[in-house]
N, C-alpha and C positions, 0 to 999 in steps of 0.2 A: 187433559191439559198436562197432566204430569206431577210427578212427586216433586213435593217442598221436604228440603231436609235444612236441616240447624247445624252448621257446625261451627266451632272455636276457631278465628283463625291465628295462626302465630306472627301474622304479620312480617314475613318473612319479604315481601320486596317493600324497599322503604320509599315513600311518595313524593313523587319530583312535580313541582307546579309547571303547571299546563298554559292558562295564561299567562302573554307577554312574553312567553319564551321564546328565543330566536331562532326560525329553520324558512327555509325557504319553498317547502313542497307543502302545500295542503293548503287549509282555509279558516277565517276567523270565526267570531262567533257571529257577527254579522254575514258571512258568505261570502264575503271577499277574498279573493285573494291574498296571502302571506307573505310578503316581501317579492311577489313575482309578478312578472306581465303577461302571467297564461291571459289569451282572448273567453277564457272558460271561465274567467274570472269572480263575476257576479252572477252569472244566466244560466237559468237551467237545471238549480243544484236540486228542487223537489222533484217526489217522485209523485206522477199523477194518479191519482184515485181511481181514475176511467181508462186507464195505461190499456190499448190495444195491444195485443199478443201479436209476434210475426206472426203466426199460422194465419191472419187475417189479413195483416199488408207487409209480405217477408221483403220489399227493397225500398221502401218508403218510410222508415223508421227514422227519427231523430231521437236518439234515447235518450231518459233521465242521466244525472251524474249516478255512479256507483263507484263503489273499492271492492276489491274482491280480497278474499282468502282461499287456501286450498292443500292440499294435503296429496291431490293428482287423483285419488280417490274421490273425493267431497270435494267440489265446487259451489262457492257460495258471494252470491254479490247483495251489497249492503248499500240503505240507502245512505243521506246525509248522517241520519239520526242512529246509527249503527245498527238498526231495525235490518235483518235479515227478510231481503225481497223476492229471491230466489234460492233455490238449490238443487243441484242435479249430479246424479250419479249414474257411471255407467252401467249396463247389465250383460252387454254382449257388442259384439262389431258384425258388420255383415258383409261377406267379399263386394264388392261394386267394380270390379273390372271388366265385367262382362257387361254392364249398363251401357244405351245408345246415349253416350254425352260428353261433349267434348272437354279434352283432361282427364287424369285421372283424379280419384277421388276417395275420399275416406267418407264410410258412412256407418255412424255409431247407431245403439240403441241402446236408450235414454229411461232413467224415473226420475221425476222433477216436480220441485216444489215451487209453487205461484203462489205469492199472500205477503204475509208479513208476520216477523217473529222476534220478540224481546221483549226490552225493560222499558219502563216507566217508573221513573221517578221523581218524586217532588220532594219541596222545602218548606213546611209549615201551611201543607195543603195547593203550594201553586208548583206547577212545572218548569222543571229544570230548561234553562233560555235553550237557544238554539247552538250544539257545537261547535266548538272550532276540530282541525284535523292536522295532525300528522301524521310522523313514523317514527317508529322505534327502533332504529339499526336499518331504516329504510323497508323494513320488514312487515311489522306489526303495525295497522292502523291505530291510533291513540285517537279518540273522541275525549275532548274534552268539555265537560260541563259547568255551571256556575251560578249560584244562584243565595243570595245574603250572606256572600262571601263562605261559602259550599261550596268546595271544588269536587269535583269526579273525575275522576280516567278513568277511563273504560277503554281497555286494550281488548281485541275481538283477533280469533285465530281459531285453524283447524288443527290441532295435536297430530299427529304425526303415526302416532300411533294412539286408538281409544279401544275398540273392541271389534271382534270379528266380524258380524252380521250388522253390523250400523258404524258411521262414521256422524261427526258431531263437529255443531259451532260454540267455541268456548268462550263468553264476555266474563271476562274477571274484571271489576271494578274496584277503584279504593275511593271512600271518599273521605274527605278530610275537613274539619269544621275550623276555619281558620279565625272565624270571631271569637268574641268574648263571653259567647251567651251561648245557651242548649237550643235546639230546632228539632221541630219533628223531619225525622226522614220515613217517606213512603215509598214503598215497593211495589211493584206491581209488574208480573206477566201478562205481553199482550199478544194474542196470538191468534190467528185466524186463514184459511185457505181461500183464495178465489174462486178456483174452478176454471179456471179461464184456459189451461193449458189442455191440448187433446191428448197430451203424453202420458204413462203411468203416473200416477200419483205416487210419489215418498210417500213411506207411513210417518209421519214425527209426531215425538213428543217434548216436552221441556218441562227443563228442574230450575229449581229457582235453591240455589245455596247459598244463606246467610247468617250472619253473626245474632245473637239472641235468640229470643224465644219469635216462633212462626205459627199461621195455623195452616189447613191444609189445601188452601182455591188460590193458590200462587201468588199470595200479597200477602203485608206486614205495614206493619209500623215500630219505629223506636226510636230514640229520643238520640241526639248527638251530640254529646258536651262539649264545650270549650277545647281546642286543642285535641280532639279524642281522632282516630281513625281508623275506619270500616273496612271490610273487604266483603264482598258481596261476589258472588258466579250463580252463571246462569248457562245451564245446558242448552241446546236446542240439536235433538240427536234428531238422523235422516236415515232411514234403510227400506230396503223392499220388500214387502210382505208384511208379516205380522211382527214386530216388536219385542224381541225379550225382555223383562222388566226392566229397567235402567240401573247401572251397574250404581257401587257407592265413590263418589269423589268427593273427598274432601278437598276443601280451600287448597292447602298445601300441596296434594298434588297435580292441582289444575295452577296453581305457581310454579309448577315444577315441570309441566308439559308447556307454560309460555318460556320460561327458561331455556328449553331444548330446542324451540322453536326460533329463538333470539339466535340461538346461536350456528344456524343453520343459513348464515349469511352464505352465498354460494362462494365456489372453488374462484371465482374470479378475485376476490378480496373487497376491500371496502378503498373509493379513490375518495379523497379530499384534496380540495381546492379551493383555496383561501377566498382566491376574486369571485369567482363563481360558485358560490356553494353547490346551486342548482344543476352542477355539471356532475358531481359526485353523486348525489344522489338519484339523478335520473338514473346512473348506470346501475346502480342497485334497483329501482323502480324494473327497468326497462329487463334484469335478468329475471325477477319474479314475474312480469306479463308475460314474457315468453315461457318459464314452468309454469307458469298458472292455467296456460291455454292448453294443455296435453294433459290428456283422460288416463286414465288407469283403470283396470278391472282388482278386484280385492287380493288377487293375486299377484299384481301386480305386471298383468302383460299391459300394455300400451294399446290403445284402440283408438287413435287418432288424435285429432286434435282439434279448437273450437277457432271463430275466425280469431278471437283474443280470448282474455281471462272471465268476462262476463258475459254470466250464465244467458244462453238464448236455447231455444229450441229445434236450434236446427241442428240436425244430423250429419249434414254432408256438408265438409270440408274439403277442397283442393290440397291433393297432397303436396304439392308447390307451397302453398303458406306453411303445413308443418313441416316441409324439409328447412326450410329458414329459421323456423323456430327453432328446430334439431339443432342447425349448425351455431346457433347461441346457445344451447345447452353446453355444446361441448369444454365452454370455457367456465359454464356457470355449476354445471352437475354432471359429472360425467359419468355416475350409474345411470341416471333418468336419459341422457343423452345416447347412450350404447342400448337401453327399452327401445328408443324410436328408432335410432339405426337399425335395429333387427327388424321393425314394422314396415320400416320404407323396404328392405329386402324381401319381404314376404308381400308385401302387399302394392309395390309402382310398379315391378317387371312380371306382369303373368307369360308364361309359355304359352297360353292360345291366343288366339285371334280374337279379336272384339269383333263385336256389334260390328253395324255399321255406324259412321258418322254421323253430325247432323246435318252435312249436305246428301247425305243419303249415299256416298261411294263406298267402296268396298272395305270391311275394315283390317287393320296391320298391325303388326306384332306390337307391344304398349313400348318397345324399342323405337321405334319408327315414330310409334303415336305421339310423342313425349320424351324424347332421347333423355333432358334433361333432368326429368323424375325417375326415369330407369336409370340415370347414373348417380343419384343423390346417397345411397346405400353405402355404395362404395366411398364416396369422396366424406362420407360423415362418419366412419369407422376410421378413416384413415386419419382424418383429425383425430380422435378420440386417441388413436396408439401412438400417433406424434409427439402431441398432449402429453400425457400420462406415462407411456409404455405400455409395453405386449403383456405384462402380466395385469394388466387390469381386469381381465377377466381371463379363468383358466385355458378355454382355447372357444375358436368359432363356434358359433351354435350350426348344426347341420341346415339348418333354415340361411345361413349365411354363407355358409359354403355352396350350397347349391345356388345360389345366387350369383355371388361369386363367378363360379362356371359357366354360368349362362349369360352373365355379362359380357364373359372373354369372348365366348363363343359371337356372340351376336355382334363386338365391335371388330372380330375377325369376318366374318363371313359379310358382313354389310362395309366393310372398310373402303373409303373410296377412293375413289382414282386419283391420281396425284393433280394435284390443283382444281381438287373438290372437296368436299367437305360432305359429315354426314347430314342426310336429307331428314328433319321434323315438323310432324302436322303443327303439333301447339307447343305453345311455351307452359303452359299448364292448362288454362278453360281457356288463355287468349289464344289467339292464333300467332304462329309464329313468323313474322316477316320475310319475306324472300323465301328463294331456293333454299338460303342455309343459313342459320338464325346463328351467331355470334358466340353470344354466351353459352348455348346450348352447346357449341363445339369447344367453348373453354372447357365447360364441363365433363367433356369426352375426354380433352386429355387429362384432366385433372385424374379422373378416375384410371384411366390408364397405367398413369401413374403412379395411384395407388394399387394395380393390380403387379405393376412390375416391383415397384420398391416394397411394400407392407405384404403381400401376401403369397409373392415369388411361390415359395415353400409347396401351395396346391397345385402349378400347374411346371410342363415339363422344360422343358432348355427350345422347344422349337417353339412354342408358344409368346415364351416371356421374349427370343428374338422377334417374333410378328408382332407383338404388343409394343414393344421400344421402338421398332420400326415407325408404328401407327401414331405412337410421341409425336417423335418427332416430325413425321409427314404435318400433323394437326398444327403446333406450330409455327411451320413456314407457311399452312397456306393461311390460317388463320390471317399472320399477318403482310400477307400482299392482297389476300382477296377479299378479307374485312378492313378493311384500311383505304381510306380517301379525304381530300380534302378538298374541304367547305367549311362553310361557318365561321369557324376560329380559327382553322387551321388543320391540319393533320389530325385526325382521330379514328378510334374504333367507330363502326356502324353496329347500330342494332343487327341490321341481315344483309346478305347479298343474294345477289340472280346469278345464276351460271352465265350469263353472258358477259359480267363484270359490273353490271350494275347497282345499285348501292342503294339501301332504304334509309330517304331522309326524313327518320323518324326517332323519336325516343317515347316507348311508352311508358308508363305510368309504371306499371308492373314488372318491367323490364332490371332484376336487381344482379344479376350476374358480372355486366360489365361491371357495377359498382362492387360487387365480391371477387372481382378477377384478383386483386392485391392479395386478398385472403386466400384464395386459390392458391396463390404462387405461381399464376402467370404471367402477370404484370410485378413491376413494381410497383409502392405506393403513390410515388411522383409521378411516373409517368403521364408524358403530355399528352398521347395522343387518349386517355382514359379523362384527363381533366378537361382538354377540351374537346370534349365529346359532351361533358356535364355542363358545361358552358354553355354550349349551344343547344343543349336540351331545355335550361333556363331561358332561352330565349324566344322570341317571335320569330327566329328560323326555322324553330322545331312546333310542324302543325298541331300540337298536342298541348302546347303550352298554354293555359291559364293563365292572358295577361294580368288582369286585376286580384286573381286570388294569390300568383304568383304557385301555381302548383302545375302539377302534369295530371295530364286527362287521361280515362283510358279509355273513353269512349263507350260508354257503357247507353244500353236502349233506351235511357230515359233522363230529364233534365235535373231529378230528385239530387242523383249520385251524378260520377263524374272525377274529380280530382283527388289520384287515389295514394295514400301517406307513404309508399314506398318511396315515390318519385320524390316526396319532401328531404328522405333520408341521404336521396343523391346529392343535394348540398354537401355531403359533407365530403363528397368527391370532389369537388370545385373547386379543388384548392392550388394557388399559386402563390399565396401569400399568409400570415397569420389574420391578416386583414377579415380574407375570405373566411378562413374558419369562424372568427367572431360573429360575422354574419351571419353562416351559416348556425350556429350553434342559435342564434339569437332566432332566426328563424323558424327555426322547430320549438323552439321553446313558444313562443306566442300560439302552436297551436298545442300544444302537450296537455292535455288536461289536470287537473288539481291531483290528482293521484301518479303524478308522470305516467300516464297511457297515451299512446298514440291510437286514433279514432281512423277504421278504412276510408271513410271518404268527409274528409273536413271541411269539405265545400261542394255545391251542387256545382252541378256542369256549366249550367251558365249563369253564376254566383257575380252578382252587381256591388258587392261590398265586402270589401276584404277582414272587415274585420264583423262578419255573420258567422262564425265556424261553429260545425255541427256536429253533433256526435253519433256518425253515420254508420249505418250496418252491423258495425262489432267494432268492440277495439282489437288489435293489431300484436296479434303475435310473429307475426311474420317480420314486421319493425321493430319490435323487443328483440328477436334475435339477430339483426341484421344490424342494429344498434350496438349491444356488447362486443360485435365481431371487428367493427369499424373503431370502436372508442378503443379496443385493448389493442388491436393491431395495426390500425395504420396513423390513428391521433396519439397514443403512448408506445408505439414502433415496440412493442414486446413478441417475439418469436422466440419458442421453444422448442428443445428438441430432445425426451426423455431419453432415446435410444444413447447420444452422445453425452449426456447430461450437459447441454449449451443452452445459453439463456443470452439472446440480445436485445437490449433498454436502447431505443433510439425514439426518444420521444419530440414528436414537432408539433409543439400547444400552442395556442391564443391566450394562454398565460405563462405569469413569470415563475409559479410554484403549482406544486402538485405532488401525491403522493400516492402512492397505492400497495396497500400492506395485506399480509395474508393471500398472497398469488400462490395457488395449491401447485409445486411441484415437487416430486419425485417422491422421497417418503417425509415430508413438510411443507414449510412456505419459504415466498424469497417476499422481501419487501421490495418495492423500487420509488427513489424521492428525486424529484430536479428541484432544483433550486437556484434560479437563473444563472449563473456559472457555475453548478457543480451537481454532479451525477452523483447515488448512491445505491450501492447494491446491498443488502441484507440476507445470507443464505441462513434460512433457520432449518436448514434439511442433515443432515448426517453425511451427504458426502458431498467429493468435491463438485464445484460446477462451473465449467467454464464459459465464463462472463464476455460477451463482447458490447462495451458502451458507446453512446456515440450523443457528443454535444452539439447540438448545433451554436453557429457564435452570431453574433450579432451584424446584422448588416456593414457593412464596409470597417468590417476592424482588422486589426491584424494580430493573429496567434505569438503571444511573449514565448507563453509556456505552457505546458501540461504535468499534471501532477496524477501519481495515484497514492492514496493515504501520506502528502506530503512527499513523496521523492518524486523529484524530475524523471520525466520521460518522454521529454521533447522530439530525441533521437527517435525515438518507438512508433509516435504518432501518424496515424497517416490522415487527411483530407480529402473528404468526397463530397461531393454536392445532394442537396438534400432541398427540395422545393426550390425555394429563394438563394439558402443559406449555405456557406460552406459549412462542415461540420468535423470536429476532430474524432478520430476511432481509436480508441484501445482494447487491445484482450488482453483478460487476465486470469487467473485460475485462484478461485475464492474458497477458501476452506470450508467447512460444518462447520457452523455458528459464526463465522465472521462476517465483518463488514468491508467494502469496498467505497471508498470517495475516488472521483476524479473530477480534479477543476483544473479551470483553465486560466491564465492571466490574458487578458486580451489590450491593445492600446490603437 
């Protein structure tokens, strides 16, 4: 079971009540929903006793609720009751590019814990009721407890750093006796393995640390006075093999590892929003499900990634889901973001030949196979030094340079003829539509792009001219020979046929067109990308889920079916602020209690829209596609560390919003709207040139423009921006200064 130890604690974080407190993510003490209209809302929240393992039905799963925690190291999902249900660590990766299977694919090796592990506590002998749930900084799960006016938090986290050879889950609890009168409090570890998983077994153990006297079979009892309050921890370490004894923590320093943990909100910042709470904190939810889902070995190399944050046992991941999760790293962690870009380079573009297929034909370079995962390397390094700058790390690892090379090499030698495009088998395990799949050739150029602009320096002057060439050929055919109109009107196509023909289609999986903005090959407005999302929502597009209102991806069986990328492409569909309130409103009804997005929230042929299910894994792929979409195309924020420029053009479905601590250069920048007035915040050391931009209100007309109080009417200039016109200024904002511009409008 594990060693009980006693210690003092000094009561160093001070007790904030749990009940009645106001937030809008998580659940009460009945299981209801908190202020929200997740469909997650009351169903589903236990976890079953007779819980079947995938290894017995891996596509037929509707899973329990869970929250996860994780460290990238240690993965661990928790059920309602803060009861640790799994945990798994990885031990090694294994190449899979040579495997006959369509996509490419990441495939770990696993040790993992199936059971159940924690506290048990009561109040004068009965059990503490059933918790409610939040977050703490959107971070830390908070269980709260209750019982003859006994409250508990119980905050649960994986430290960041614990010890070499094991990685551990930390509940530190306070409890606080808010009546009149003394209660007995009982403690007790509960702890037991299933057996049910075919993987290694974690070795663990657990420490139970508390205030008084203890004895040694992980229970107690003590009395709690009036007014008096506890802190209580409880270890539950995970590692492979044998166990070295369990190190000593005191209270204090397992307050001092959730401390460091709190404050590891990621590089994207913290957004708040007045009308919508649940808009700010999803996007904190939504950048932890995306690091949560990316494995680490104890040294910290990257060995793929899981389909989300909760622990399952499967091994093999589509490198397609973790380059999306990568590409929301880059805004949320941009060390862990630069691990997986080195993995995607080492591990999407092998130099031999595969297998063959599963139609059995011959097999081609994982260029050919997959252009779009052989170009993800490149286009997620290129964010990253956009981002941040080229010194974020001292120079290329050789594993990325030779990548690199073989990139140029293969978009030279395969470069196609002018009013063609390059030829791919899949878009990851889907198959890729038409002759020439869309997005797969944004992504061509994109990386291009970044091999002529970011990495010039490795190849020679004939090169980086064949490379700009291939730019821009990508470009112009992209849009004459991806480009028709139907449906709504003028839009991109998922794929074309060399003969001109055009696939009317949108799959489910299909999330490039909607990253094209991100990319930087579309703008964010652009129509023929909106209405392309329009008619993917609709009964033009064969794919579409009339009743659940989702996209399909056609999957062999009726269980799955409507898969949560294609939810995310709402938030493409935008012509008005209309549409985004919709949109936002929409995702949110299937978001579950913890903001996770679930791969398949509805079966294929799903009779009832509000039956949503928490299908196959949750969604890392949507956590990053989510941060990439909220920072860049709904709060219009583009950086560029090389010039140090920073442009705030935010088009919201609210009147207010803020987002402070946006990690650039060597600090942060804050940025606030406030229905007629922009603000910039440089908390950085040097200068940074600011370009803002307001949108005004439907049919008004521009009095005036101001920056910190002086007119600059003369200055302004006016572009169109969705619906809206919008007034633009730049301005050059010192170290430590602030920046206002408002507008007078009549």
């Amino acid at each position: 079971m594990g060693e009980v130890t006693s210690r003092k604690s000094s009561g160093i974080r001070g007790f904030q009540p749990i009940m009645g407190q106001s937030v809008s993510m998580g659940y009460d003490a009945k299981g209801g929903a908190r202020n929200r209209s997740s469909l997650y809302a009351a169903a589903g929240l236990e976890w079953p006793n007779d819980y079947i393992p995938e290894d017995e039905i891996p596509r037929y799963n509707d899973y329990p609720f869970c929250v996860d925690v994780s460290n990238n190291r240690l993965l661990a999902s928790l059920d309602r009751s803060a009861f640790v249900r799994r945990a798994v660590v990885g031990v090694g990766s294994q190449d899979a590019r040579g495997s006959d299977a369509p996509g490419v694919y990441t495939k770990k090796q696993l040790a993992y814990f199936d059971g159940h592990c924690g506290l048990c506590m009561s109040i004068d002998g009965r059990p503490l009721q059933q918790p409610s749930l939040s977050f703490e900084k959107g971070v830390v799960p908070v269980f709260g407890f209750c019982r003859r006016d006994v409250e508990v938090m119980l905050r649960v986290f994986v430290p960041a750093v614990y010890e070499a050879k094991a990685s551990a889950v930390f509940l530190l609890a306070e409890v606080r006796n808010q009546s009149d009168s003394s209660h007995a409090l009982g403690i007790e570890l509960d702890y037991e393995e299933s057996g049910q998983s075919k993987w290694p077994n974690l070795a663990t153990d657990v420490t139970l640390i508390v205030e008084g006297n203890t004895d040694n079979h992980g229970s107690c009892q003590m009395s709690i006075d009036a007014g008096q309050i506890i802190q209580i921890g409880c270890i539950c370490r995970f590692g492979v093999g044998v166990l070295p004894p369990p190190p000593v923590v005191t209270l204090e320093e397992m307050d001092c590892a959730l401390a460091k943990v709190l404050e590891s909100v990621g590089s994207q910042g913290v957004l708040e929003v007045p009308e919508e709470p649940w808009a700010g904190e999803e996007l904190t939810r939504a950048a932890e499900l995306a690091r949560q889902s990316v494995l680490q070995l104890a040294n910290g190399e990257v060995i793929g990634s899981f389909w989300g944050s909760n622990v399952n046992p499967k091994p093999d991941v589509w490198m397609r889901d973790f380059s999306y999760t990568a590409i929301g790293l880059v805004d949320t962690n941009p060390q862990l973001a630069y691990r997986c870009a080195k993995y995607l380079c080492a591990a999407s573009a092998p130099g031999e030949p595969w297998g063959t297929t599963e139609e059995g034909q011959a097999g081609e370079l994982s260029y050919r196979h997959s252009l779009g995962n052989a170009c993800m390397g490149a286009v997620v390094l290129s964010m990253i030094y956009r981002r941040y700058g080229y010194d974020l790390v001292d120079q290329p690892d050789s594993v990325i340079v030779d990548y690199l090379h073989q990139l140029a090499r293969c978009m030279i030698v395969d470069r196609p003829d002018r009013g063609s495009l390059y030829a791919t088998r899949f878009i990851s395990d889907g198959l890729s539509r038409g002759d020439f799949h869309t997005g797969s050739n944004m992504l061509a150029w994109r990386a291009a792009d970044a091999l002529i602009e970011d990495f010039r320096a490795l190849f020679d002057n004939s090169t980086i001219e064949t490379l700009s060439s291939i730019r821009s050929q990508l470009v112009e055919t992209i849009e004459t020979l991806c480009v028709g109109s139907f449906g709504q009107g003028e839009q991109f196509v998922e794929g074309a046929y060399a003969d001109g023909t055009l696939v009317p289609i949108h799959d489910a999986e299909e999330s490039d067109l909607a990253l094209a903005s991100v990319y930087g090959f579309t703008k964010r407005d652009d129509r023929r990308i909106i209405n392309h999302m329009y008619w993917a929502h609709s009964t033009g597009n064969p794919y579409y889920a009339r009743i659940s209102r989702g996209i399909d991806f056609w999957d062999f069986d009726g269980s799955n079916g409507v898969s949560y990328p294609g939810h995310l492409c709402l938030l493409k569909r935008t012509r008005n602020r209309e549409d985004l309130r919709q949109a936002f409103a929409a995702i949110r009804r299937t978001t579950d209690l913890d903001g996770s997005f679930w791969w398949w929230p509805f079966k294929h042929d799903e009779t009832d829209a509000n039956r949503v299910k928490r299908g196959l894994g949750k969604c890392g792929w949507c956590g990053g596609e989510f941060v990439s979409l909220i920072l860049h195309d709904i709060l219009g924020i583009q950086t560029d560390a090389k010039t140090s420029s920073v442009s705030f053009a935010p088009y919201l479905p609210w009147r207010k919003a803020s987002l402070t601590g946006f990690a650039f250069l060597d600090g942060t920048v804050d940025f606030v709207v406030d229905d007629k007035k922009l603000s910039l915040v440089n908390n950085t050391g040097r200068d940074i040139h600011a370009r803002l931009q307001l949108c005004m209100p439907a049919n008004s007309m521009l009095e005036d423009v101001k920056i910190n109080g002086s007119s600059r009417r003369m200055e302004a200039q006016l572009v169109r921006l969705f619906d809206s016109s919008s007034v633009v200024l730049k301005e050059i904002v010192g170290p430590r200064k602030r920046i206002d511009m408002t507008i007078a409008i009549s």
